[in-house]
Each structure stands twice: as structure tokens, then as C-alpha cells.
MDAnalysis code that builds the backbone (N, CA, C; Angstrom):
import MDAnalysis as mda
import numpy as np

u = mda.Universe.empty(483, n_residues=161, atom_resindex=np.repeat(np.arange(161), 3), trajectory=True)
u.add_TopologyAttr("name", ["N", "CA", "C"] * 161)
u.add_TopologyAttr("resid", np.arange(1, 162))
u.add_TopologyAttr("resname", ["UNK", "UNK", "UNK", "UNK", "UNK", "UNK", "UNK", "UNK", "UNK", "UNK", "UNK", "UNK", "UNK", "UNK", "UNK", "UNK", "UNK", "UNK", "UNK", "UNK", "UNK", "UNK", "UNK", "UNK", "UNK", "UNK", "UNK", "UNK", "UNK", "UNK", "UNK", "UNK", "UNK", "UNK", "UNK", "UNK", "UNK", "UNK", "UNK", "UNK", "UNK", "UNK", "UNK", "UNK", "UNK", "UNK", "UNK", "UNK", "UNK", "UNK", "UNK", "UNK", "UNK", "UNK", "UNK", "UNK", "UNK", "UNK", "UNK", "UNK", "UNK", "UNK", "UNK", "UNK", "UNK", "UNK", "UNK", "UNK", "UNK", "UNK", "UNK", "UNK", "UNK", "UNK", "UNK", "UNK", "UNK", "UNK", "UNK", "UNK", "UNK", "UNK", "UNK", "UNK", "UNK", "UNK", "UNK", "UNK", "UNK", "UNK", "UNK", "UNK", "UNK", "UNK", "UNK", "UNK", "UNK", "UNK", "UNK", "UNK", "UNK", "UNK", "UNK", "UNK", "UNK", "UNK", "UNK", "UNK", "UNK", "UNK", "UNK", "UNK", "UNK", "UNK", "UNK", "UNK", "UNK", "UNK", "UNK", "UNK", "UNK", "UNK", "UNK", "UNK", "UNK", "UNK", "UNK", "UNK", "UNK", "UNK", "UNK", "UNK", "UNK", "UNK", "UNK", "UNK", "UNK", "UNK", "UNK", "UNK", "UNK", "UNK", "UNK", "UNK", "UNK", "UNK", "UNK", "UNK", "UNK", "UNK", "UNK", "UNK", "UNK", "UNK", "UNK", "UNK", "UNK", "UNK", "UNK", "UNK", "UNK"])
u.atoms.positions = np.array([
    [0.596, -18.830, -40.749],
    [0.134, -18.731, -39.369],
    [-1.399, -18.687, -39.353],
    [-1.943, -19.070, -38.613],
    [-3.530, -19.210, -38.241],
    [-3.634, -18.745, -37.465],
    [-4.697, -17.960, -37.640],
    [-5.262, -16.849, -36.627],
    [-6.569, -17.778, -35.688],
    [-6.280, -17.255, -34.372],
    [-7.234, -18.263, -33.820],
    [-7.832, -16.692, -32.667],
    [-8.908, -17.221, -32.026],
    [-9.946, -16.522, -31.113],
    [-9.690, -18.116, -29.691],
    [-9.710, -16.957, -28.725],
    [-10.220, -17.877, -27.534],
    [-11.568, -17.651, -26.785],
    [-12.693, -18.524, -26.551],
    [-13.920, -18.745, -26.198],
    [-14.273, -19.076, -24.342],
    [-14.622, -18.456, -23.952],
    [-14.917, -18.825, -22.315],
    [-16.160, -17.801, -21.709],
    [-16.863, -18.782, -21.074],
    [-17.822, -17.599, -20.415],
    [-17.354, -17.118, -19.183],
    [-17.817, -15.989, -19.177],
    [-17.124, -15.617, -18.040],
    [-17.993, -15.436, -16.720],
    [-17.731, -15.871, -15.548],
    [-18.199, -16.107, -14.544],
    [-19.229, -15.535, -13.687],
    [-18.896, -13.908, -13.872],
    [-19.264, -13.045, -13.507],
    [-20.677, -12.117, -13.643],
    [-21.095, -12.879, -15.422],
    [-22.158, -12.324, -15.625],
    [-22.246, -13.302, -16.693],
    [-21.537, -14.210, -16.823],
    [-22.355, -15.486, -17.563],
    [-22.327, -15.325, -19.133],
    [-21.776, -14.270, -19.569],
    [-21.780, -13.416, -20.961],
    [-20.528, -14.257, -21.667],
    [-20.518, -14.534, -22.989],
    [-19.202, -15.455, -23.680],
    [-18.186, -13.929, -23.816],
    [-17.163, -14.799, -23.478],
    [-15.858, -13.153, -24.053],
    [-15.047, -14.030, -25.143],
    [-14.796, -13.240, -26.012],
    [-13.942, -14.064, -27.322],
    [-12.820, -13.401, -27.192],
    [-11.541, -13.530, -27.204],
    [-10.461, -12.737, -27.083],
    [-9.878, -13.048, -28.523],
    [-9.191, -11.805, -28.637],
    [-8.249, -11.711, -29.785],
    [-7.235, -11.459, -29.674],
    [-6.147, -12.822, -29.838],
    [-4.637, -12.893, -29.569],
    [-4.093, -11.851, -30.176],
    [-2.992, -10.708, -29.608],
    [-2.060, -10.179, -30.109],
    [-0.724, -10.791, -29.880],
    [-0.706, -10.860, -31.656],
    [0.707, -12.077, -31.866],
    [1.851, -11.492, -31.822],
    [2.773, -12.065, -31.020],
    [4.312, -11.487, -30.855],
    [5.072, -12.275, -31.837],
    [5.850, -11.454, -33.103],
    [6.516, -11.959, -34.069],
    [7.534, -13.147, -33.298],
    [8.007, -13.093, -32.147],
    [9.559, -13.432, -31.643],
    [8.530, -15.155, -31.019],
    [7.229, -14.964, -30.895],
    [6.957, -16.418, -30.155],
    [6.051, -17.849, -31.159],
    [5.966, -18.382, -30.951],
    [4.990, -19.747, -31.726],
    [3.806, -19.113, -31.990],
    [2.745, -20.087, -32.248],
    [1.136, -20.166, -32.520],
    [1.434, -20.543, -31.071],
    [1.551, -21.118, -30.015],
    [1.634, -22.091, -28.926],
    [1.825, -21.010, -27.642],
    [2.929, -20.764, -28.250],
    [3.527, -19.464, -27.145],
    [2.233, -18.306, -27.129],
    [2.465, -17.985, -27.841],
    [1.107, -16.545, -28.317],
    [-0.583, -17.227, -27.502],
    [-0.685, -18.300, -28.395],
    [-1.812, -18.556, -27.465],
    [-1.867, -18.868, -25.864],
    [-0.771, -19.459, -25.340],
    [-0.933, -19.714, -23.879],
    [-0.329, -18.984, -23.110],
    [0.383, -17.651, -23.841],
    [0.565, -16.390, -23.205],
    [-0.836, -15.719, -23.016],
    [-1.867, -15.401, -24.112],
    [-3.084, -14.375, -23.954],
    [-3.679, -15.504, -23.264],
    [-3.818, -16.848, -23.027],
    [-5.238, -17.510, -21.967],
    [-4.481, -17.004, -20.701],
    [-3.210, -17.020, -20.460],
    [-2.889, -16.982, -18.579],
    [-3.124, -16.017, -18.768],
    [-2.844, -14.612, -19.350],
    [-3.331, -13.178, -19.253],
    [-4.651, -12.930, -19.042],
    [-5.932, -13.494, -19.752],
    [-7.031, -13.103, -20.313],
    [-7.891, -14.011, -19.690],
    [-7.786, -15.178, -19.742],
    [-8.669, -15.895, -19.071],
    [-8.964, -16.583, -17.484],
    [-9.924, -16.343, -16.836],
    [-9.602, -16.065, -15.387],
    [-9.526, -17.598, -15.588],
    [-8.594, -17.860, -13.710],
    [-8.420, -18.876, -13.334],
    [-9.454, -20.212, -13.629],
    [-9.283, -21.371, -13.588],
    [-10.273, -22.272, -13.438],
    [-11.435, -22.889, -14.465],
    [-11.106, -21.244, -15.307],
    [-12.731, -20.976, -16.098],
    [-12.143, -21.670, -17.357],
    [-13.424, -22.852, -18.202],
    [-12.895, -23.830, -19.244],
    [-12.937, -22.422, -20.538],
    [-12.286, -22.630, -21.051],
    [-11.967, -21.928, -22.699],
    [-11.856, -23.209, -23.770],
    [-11.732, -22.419, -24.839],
    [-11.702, -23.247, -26.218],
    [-11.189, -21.932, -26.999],
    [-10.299, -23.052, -28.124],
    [-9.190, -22.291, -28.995],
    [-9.905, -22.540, -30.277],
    [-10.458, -21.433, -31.240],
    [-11.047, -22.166, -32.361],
    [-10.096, -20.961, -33.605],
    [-10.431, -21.440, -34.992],
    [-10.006, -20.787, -35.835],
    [-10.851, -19.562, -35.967],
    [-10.695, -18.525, -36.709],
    [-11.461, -17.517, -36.863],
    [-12.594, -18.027, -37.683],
    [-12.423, -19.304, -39.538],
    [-13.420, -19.862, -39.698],
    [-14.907, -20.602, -38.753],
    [-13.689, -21.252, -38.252],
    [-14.971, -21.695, -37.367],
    [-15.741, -21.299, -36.068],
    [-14.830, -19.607, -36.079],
    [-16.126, -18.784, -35.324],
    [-16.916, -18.250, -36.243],
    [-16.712, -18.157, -37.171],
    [-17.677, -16.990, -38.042],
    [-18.635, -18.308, -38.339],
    [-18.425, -19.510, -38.790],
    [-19.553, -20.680, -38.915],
    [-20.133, -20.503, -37.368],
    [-20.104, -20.724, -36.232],
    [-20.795, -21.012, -35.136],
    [-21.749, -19.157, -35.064],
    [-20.745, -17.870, -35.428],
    [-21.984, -17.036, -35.556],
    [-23.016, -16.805, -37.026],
    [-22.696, -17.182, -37.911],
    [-24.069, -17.397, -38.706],
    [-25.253, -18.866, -37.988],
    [-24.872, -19.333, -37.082],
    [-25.671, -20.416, -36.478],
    [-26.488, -19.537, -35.534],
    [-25.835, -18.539, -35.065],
    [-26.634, -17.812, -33.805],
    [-27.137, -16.484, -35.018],
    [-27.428, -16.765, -36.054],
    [-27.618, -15.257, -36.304],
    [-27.225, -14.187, -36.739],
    [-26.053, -14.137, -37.091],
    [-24.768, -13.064, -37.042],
    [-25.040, -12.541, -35.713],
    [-24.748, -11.356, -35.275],
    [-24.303, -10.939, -34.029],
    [-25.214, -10.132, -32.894],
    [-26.633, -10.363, -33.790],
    [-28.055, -9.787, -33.774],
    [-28.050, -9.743, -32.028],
    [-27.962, -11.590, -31.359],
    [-28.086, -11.259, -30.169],
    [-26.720, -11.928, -29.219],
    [-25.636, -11.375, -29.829],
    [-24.297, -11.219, -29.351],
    [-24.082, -11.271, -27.710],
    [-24.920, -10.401, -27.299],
    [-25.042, -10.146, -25.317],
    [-25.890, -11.521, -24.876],
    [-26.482, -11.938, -25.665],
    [-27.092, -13.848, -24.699],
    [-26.325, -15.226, -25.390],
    [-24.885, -14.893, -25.972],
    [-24.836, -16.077, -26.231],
    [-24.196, -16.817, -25.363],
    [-23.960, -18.071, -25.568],
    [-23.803, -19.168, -24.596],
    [-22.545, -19.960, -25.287],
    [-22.162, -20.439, -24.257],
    [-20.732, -21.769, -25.154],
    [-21.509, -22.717, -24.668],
    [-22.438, -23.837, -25.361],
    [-22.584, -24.822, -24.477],
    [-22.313, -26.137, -25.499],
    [-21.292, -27.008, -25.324],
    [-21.205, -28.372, -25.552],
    [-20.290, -27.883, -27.027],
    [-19.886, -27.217, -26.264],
    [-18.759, -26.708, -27.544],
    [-18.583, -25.520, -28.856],
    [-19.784, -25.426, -28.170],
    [-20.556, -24.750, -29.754],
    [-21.427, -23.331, -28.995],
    [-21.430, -22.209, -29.763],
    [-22.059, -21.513, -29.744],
    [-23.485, -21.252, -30.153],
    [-24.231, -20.984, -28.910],
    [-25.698, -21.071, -29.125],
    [-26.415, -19.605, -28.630],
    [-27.817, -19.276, -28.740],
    [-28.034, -18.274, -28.519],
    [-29.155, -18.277, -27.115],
    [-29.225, -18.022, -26.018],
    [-30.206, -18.140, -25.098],
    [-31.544, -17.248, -25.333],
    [-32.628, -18.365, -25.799],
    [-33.760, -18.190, -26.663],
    [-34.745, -17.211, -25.156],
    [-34.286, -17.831, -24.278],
    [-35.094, -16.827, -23.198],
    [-34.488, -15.675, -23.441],
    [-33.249, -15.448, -23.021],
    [-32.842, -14.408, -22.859],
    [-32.968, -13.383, -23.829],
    [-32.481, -13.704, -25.207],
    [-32.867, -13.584, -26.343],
    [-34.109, -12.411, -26.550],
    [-35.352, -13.417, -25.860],
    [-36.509, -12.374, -26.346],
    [-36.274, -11.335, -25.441],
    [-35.784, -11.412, -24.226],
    [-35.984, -10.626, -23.450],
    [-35.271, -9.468, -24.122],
    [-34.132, -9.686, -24.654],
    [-33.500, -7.952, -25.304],
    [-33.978, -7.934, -26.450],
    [-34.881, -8.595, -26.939],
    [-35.351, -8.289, -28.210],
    [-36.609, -7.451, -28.130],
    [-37.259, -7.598, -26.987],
    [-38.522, -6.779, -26.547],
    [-37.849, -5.366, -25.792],
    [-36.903, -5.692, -25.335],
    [-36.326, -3.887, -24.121],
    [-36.163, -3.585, -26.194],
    [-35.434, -3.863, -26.897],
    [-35.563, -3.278, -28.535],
    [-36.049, -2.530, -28.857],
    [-37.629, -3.442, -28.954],
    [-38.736, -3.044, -29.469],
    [-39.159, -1.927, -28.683],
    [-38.828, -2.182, -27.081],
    [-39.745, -0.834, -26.001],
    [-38.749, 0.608, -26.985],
    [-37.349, -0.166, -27.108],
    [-36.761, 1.287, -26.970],
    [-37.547, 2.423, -28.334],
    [-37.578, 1.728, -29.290],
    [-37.959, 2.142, -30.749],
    [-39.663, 3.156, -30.415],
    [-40.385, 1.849, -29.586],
    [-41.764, 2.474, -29.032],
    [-41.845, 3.826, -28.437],
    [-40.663, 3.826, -27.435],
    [-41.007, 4.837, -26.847],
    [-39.959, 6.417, -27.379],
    [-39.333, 5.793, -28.516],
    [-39.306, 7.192, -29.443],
    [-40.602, 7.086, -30.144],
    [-41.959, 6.257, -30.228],
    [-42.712, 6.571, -31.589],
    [-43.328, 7.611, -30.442],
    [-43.613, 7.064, -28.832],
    [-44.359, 7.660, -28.519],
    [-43.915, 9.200, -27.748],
    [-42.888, 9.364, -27.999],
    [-42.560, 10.944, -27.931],
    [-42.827, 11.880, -28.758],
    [-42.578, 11.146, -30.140],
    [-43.284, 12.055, -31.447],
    [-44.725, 12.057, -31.469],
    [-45.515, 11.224, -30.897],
    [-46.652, 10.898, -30.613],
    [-47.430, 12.236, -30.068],
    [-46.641, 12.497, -28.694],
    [-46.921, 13.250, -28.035],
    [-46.768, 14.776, -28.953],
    [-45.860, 14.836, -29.365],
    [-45.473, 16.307, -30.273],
    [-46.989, 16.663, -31.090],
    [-46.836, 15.566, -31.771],
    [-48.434, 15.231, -32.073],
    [-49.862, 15.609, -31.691],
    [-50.018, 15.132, -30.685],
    [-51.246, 15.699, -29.992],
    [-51.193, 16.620, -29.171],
    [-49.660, 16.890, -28.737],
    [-49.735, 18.257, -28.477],
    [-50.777, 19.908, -29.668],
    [-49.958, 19.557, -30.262],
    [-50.141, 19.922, -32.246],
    [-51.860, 20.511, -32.074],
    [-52.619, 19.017, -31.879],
    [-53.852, 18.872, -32.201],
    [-54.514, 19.670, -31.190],
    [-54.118, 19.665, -29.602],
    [-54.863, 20.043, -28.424],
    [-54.482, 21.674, -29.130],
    [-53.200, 21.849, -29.375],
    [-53.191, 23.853, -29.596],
    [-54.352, 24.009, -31.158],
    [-54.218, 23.195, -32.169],
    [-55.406, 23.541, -32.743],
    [-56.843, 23.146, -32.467],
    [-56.916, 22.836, -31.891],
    [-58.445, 22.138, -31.097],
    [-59.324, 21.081, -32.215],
    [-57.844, 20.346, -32.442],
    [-58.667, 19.129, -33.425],
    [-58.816, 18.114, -32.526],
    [-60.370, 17.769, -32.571],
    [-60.641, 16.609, -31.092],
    [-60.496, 15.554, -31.956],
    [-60.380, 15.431, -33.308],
    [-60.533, 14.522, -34.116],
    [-59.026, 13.458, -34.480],
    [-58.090, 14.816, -34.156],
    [-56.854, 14.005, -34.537],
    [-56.334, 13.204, -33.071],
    [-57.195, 14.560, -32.080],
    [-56.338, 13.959, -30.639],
    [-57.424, 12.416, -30.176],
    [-58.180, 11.954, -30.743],
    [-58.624, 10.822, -30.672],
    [-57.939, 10.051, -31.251],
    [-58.165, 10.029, -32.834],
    [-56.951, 9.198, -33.245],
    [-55.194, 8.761, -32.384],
    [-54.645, 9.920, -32.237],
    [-53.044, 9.897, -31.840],
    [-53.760, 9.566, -30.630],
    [-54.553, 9.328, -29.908],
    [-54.913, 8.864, -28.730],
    [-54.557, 6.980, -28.628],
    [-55.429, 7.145, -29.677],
    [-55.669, 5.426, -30.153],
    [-54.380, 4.933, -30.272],
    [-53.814, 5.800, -31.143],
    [-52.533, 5.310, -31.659],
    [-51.467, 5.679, -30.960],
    [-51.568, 6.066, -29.892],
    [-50.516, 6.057, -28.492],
    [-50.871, 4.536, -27.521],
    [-52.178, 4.522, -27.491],
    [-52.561, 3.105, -26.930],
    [-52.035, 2.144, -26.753],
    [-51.811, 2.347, -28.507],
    [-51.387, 0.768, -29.465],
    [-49.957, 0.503, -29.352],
    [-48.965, 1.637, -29.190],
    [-48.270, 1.767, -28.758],
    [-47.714, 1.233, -27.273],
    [-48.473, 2.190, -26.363],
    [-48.192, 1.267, -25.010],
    [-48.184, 0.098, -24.494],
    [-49.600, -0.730, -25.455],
    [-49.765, -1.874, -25.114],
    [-49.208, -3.296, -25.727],
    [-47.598, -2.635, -26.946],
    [-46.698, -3.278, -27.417],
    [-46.443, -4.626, -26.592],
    [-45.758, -4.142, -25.718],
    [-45.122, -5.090, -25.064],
    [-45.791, -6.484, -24.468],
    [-46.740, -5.853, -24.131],
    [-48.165, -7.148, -23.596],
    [-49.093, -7.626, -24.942],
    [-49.089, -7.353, -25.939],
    [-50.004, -7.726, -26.924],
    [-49.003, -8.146, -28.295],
    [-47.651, -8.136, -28.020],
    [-46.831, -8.070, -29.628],
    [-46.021, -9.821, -28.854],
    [-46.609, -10.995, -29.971],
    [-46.019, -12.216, -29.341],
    [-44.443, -12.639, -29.675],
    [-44.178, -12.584, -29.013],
    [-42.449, -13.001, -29.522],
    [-42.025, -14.607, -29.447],
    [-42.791, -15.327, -29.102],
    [-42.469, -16.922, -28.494],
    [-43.150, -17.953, -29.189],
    [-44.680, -17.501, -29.811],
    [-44.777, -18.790, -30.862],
    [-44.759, -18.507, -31.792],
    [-43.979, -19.693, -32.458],
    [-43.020, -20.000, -33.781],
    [-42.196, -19.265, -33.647],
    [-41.495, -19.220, -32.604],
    [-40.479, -18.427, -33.000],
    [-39.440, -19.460, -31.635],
    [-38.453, -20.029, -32.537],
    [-37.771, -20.692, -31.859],
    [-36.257, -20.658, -32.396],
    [-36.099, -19.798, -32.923],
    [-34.526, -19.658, -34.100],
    [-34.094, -18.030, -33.457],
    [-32.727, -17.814, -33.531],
    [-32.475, -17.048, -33.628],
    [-32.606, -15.573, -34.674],
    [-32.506, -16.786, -35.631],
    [-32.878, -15.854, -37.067],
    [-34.817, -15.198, -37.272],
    [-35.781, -16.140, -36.332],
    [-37.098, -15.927, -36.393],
    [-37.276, -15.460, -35.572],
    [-36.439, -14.921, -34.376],
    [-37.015, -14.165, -33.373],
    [-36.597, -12.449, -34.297],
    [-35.563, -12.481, -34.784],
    [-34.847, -11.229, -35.431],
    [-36.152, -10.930, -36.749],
    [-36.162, -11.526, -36.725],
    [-37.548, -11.147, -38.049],
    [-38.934, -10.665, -37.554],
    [-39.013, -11.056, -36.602],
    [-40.516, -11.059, -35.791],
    [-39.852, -9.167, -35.465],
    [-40.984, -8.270, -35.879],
    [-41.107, -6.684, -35.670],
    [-42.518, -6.180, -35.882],
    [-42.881, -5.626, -34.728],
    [-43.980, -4.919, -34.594],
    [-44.243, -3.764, -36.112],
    [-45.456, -4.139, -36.853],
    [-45.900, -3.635, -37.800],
    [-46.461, -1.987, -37.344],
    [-46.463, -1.825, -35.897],
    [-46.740, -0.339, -35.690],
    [-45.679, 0.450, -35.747],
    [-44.805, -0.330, -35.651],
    [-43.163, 0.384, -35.472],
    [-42.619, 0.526, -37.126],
    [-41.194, 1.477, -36.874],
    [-40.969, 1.803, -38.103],
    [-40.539, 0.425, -38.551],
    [-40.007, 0.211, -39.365],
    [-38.964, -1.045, -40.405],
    [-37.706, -0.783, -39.500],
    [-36.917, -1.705, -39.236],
    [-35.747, -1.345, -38.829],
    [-34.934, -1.682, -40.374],
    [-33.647, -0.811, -40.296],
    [-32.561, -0.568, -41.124],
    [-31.813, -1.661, -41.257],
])
């Protein structure tokens, strides 16, 4: 038996849903699949039946699953929406920022109770550099891959895991 996934975007918010057939011993590959599309897939809306191989080939094309919430079915194939893309790749980056800049703050808190004007300049600076992530950190040239937008990380920020 071959295990298959069904592919459709869904209408509502434009997001791909992949469903995963639960197979009834008593029916076909045939039965099973066109039982979960009338269940699962809304009216009207086009789907595609692929093997589990050849989803896992179409997500190493996008990336592995890095940016899972913008992908697209288009022309058969799974692609990744390079706008959209940066756009959650930067809310990312804000989110990571604005834990540096809470510890930041712990920080110069620190410095103002010992009255180091020296450090609270620095963590000053380096709260700055921080804020001004989002407007000064480029995400769009050379960077046209899924895999090169995922690589592209602000050197003020930690390493991600």
C-alpha cells in the first residue's frame, strides 16, 4: 500500500493544508483517498494526491519546513512565497531582538544602580543597534532562495540552534 498526502490551498487564508489519510483496513487506496478529499477538502477547491516521497522532494525544494506558513501550490509543485517569506523571517528576527533587548534593559538597569555612566553608554549603543534591526538588517539582496533567506541572521543576535 502507498501512503499518499493530499495538497490544496485553502481559501480562507491562502495557507497550503496537507492532509493525512487515515486508512480504513476494510476500503482501497481509492476508497480511503476519496473518502478523506469529500471529508477534508472544501468544495470546489483544486487538490493534488502525491506520494509521501514526492512531498518530502517538493519540501527540501522549499527548504525543509523553515517557512512552512508561506508556502504555495503553484503549477503543481510546492514553492515558497519569497515576499511573504521575509516577512516572517524578520517578525523572527524582531522576536529574538526583543528578548536581547529585555536583557538589555536588566543591564543598564545594573549600571544606572551602580552609577557606571560608562557601561550605560555602551548598553545604550547596544540597545540602539538593536532597535534599529529591522530597518538596517537587509533581507532581499541576494537573497532569493529559500534556503538563503534562512541563512541570512543578524550577527548582533544570538546564533540560532
Amino acid at each position: 500500500m502507498v501512503r499518499h498526502r493530499i495538497i490544496y490551498t485553502d481559501p480562507d487564508d491562502s495557507g497550503v493544508r496537507i492532509v493525512t489519510p487515515v486508512y480504513k483496513a476494510d476500503q482501497t487506496d481509492e476508497e480511503n483517498l476519496a473518502r478523506v478529499i469529500a471529508n477534508s477538502v472544501p468544495d470546489g477547491v483544486t487538490h493534488r494526491v502525491v506520494t509521501i516521497s514526492e512531498l518530502e522532494a517538493e519540501v527540501v525544494v522549499c527548504a525543509g519546513r523553515v517557512f512552512r506558513d508561506v508556502w504555495e501550490d503553484v503549477g503543481g509543485a510546492l514553492t515558497v512565497n519569497m515576499t511573504r517569506a521575509r516577512t516572517l523571517h524578520m517578525n523572527r528576527i524582531r522576536v529574538v531582538r526583543d528578548a536581547e533587548l529585555v536583557k538589555k534593559d536588566v543591564l543598564f538597569m545594573r549600571a544606572i544602580e551602580a552609577g557606571d555612566t560608562d557601561a550605560q553608554a555602551t548598553i545604550g549603543t547596544e540597545k540602539q543597534t538593536l532597535r534599529d534591526l529591522p530597518a538596517t538588517f537587509d533581507i532581499t539582496t541576494g537573497v532569493d532562495t529559500p534556503a538563503a533567506l534562512h541563512a541570512k541572521w543578524p550577527s548582533e543576535l544570538p546564533a540560532r540552534e
